[in-house]
C-alpha positions as CSV (number, residue, x, y, z in Angstrom):
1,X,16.8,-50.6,29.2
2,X,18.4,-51.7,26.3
3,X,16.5,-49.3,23.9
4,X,17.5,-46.8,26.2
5,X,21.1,-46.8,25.2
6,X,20.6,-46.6,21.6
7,X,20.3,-42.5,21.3
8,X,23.7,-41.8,22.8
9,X,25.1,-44.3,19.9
10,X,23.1,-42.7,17.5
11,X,24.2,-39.5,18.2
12,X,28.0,-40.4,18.3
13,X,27.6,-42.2,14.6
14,X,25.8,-39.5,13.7
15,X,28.6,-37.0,15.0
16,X,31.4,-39.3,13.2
17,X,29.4,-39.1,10.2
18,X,29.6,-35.2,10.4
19,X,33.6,-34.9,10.9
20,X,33.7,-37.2,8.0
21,X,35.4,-35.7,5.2
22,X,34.0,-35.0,2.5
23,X,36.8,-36.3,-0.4
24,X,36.9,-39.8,1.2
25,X,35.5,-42.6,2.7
26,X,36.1,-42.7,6.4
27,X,36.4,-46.0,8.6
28,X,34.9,-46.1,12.2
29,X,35.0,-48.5,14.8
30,X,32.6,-50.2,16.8
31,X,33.2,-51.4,20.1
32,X,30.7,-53.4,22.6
33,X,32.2,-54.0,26.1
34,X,31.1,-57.2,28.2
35,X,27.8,-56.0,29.1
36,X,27.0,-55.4,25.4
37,X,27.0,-51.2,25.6
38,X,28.0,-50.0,22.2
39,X,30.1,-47.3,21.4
40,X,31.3,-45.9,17.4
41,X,34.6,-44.0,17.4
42,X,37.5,-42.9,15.3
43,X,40.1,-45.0,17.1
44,X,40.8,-48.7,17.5
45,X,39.0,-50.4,21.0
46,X,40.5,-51.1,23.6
47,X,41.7,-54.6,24.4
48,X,38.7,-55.8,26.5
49,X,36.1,-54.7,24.0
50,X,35.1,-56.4,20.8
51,X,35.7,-54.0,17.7
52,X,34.2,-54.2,13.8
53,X,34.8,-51.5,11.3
54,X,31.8,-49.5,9.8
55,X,33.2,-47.9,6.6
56,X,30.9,-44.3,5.9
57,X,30.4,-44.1,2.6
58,X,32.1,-41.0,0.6
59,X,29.5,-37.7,0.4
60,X,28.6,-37.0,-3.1
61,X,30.3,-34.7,-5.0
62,X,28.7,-31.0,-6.0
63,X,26.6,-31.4,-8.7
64,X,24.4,-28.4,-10.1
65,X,20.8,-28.6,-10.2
66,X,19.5,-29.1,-13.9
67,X,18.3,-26.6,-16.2
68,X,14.7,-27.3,-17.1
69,X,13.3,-26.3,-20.5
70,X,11.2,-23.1,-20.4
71,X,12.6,-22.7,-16.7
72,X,15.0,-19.9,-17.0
73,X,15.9,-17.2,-14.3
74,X,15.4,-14.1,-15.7
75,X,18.4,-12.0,-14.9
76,X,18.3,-7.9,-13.8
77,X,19.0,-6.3,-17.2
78,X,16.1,-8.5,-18.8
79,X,13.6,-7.5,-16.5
80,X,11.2,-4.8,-17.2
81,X,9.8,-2.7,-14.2
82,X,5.9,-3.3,-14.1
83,X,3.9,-0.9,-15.8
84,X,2.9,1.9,-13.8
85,X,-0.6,2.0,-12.4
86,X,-3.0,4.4,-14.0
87,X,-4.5,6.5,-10.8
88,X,-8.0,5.7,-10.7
89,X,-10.7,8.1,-11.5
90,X,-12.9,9.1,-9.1
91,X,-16.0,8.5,-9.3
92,X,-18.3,11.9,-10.1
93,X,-21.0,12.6,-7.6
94,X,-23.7,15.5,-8.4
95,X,-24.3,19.1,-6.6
96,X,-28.0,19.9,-7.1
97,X,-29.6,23.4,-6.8
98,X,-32.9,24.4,-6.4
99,X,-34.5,27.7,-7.9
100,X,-35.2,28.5,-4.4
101,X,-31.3,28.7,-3.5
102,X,-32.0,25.0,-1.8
103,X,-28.5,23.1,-2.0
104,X,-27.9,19.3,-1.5
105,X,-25.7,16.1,-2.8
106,X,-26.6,13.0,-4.8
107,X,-24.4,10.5,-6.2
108,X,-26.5,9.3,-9.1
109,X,-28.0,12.3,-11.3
110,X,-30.6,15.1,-9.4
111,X,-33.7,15.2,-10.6
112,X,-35.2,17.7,-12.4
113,X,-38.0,19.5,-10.1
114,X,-38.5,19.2,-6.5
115,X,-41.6,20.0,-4.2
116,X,-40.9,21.6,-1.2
117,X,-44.7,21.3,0.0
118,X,-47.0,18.5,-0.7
119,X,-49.5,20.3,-3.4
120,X,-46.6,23.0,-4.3
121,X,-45.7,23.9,-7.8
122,X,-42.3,22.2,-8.5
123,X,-39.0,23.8,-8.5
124,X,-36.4,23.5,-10.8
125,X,-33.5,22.1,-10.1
126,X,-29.8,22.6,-12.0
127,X,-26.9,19.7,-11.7
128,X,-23.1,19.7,-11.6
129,X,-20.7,17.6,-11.8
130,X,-18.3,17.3,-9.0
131,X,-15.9,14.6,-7.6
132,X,-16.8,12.0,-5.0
133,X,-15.1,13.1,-2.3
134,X,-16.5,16.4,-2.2
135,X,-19.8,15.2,-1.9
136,X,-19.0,12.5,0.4
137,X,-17.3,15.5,2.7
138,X,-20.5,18.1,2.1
139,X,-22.8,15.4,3.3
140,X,-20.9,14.5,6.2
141,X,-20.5,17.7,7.6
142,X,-24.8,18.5,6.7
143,X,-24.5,22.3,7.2
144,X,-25.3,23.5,3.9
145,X,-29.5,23.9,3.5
146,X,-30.8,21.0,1.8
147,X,-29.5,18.7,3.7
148,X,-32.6,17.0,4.5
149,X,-32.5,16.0,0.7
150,X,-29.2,14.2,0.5
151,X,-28.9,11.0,-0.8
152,X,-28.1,9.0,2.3
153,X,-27.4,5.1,2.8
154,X,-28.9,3.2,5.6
155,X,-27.1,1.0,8.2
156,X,-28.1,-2.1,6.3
157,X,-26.6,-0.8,3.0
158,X,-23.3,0.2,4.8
159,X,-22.8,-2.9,6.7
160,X,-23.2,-4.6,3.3
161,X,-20.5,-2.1,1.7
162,X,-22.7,-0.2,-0.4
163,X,-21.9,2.9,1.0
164,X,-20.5,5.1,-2.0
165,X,-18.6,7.4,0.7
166,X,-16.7,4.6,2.5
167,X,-13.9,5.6,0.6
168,X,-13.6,8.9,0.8
């Protein structure tokens, strides 16, 4: 029951403490009554209780934190904005075109002849370069004829992020 009672006194020396000012020492008193409750205030007790003086020691004064070597703050004027990112390029993809008219997008270089029959004579095939996106976009959309030759990425190769078109 005892330990019960100690919060509330806490709490009031604690209070005291905090309406202490700052420039000074301040003096409170403690006061037990008869049945031995404790109380800390500002004033004298009263006659029937027994009183000692607590003196709070003075806060201390304002003092600035210390400048450590090779720690300075670097102040506007002194700082430089950060260099301006240089846009990346994009990455170049290839449009391939068969003899035949045949159309159809790689992202690593066409080849140079293509079958369209197992046994046919070979076709040749012309490159350009043109920008990622583009491709990506032409493949996507798979109307152009040819499409059945596009370089494609499996499900396995996408979920592992090699898709070349996952960013475009």
């Amino acid at each position: 029951m005892r330990r019960a009672r100690r919060w509330p006194i806490c709490l009031m020396l604690m209070a005291c403490a905090g309406a202490a000012p700052a420039a000074r020492a301040q003096t409170v008193y403690r006061c037990a009554d008869r049945s031995g409750a404790l109380a800390y205030q500002d004033r004298p007790c009263s006659a029937d209780q027994r009183q000692s003086e607590v003196t709070l020691a003075a806060a201390p004064a304002y003092v600035p934190s210390p400048a450590y070597a090779g720690a300075t703050a670097p102040t506007l004027a002194r700082q430089r904005p950060p260099p301006r990112a240089r846009p990346a390029r994009e990455p170049q993809s290839w449009q391939c075109r068969a003899a035949d008219g045949e159309l159809f997008y790689r992202h690593g270089r066409c080849p140079g002849a293509i079958r369209t029959t197992p046994g046919s004579a070979p076709i040749a095939v012309t490159a350009r370069p043109i920008a990622r996106g583009e491709a990506c976009r032409h493949i996507a959309r798979g109307t152009h004829g040819g499409h059945a030759r596009d370089e494609s990425v499996s499900t396995y190769e996408r979920n592992l992020g090699l898709d070349p078109c996952r960013r475009w």
